[in-house]
Backbone bond lengths (Angstrom), bond angles and torsions (degrees), N, CA, C in turn:
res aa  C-N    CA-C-N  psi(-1)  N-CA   C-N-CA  omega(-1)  CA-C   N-CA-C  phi
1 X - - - 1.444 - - 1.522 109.19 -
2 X 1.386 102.94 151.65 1.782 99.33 176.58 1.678 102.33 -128.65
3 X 1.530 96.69 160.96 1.398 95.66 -157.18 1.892 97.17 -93.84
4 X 1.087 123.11 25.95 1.131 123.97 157.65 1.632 133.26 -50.39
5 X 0.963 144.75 28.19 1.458 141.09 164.00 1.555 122.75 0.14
6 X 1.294 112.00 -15.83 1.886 99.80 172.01 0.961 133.18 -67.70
7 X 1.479 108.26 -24.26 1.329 121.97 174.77 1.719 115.24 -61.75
8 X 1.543 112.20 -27.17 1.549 84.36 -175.49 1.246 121.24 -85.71
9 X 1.497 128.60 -15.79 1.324 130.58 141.18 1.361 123.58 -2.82
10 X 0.978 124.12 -70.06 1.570 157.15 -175.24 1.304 116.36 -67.83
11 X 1.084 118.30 -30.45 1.465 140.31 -169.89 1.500 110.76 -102.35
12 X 1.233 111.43 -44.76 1.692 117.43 175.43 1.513 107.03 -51.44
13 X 1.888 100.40 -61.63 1.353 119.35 -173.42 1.749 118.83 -57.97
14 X 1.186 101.08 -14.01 1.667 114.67 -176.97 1.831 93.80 -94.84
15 X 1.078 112.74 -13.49 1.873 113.67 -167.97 1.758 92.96 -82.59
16 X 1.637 90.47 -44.56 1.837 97.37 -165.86 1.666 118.11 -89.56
17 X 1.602 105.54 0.72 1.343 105.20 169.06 1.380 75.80 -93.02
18 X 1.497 158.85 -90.61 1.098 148.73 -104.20 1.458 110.51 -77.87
19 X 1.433 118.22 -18.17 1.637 114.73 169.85 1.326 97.55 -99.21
20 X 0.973 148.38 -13.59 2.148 143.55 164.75 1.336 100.88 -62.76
21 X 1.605 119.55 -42.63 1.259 110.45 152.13 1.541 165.71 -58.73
22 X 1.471 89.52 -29.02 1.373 105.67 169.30 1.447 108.15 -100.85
23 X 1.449 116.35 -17.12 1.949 99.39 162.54 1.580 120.73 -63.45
24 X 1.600 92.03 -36.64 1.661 98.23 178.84 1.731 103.98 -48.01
25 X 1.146 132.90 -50.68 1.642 167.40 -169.05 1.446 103.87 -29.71
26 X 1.600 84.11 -63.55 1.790 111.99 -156.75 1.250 97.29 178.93
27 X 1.423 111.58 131.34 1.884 132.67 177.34 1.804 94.60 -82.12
28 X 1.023 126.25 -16.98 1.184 106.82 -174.56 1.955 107.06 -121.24
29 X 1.495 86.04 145.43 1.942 79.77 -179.56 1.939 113.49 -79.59
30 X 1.485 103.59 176.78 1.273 87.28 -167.93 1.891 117.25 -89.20
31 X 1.878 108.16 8.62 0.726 107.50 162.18 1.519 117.29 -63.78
32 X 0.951 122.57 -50.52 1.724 142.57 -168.50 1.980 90.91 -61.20
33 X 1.363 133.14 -62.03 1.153 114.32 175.80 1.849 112.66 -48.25
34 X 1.448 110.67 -79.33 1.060 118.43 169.92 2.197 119.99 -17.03
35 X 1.420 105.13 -33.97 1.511 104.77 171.31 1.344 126.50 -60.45
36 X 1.777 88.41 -49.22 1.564 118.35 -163.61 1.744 94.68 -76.15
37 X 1.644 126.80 -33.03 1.246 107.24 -172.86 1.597 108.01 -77.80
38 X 1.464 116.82 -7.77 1.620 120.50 -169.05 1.567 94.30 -93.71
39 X 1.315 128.51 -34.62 1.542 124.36 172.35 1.357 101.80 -55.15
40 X 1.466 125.70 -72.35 1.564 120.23 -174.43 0.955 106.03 -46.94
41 X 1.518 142.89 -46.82 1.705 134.40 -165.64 1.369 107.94 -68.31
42 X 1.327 116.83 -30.50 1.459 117.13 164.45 1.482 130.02 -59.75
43 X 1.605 104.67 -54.93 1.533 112.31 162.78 1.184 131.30 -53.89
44 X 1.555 103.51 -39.21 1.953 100.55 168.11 1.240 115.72 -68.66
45 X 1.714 123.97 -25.52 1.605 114.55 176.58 1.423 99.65 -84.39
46 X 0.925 169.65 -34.60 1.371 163.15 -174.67 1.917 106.85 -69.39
47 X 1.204 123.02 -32.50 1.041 146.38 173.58 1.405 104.64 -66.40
48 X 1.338 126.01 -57.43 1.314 126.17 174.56 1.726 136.49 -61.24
49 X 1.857 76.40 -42.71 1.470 104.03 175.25 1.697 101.37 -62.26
50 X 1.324 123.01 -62.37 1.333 115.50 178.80 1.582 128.26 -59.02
51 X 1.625 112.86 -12.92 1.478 124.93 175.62 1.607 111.75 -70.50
52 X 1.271 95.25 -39.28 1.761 133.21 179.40 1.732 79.17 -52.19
53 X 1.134 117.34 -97.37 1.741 123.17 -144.40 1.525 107.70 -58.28
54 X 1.299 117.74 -22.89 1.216 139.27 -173.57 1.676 109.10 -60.38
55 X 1.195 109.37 -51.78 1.438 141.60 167.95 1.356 106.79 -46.78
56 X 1.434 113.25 -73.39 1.325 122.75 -175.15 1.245 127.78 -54.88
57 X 1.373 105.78 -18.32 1.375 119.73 -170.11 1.875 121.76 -93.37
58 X 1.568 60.01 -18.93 2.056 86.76 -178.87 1.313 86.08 -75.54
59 X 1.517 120.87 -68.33 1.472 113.82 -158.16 1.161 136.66 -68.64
């Protein structure tokens, strides 16, 4: 390590352009997409699954 300190200056300001940037991007992170696409993948199999028994039950 060096006992230089200027660097974090520089480094903060590179942290806070880099999220001004990615809000500009997308308001949402890609955890939050990534959730919402595992909720729907859930709802369409449960959806199916119940279309499934629905069927069977008819027949």
């Amino acid at each position: 390590m060096t006992d230089r300190h200027s660097v974090i200056f520089h480094l903060i300001l590179a942290g806070m352009v880099a999220s001004l940037g990615a809000i500009l991007i997308d308001k949402h992170s890609l955890y939050d997409h990534l959730k919402m696409q595992y909720i729907r993948d859930l709802n369409t199999e449960e959806e199916t699954e119940l279309t499934e028994q629905v069927e069977n039950v008819k027949h």
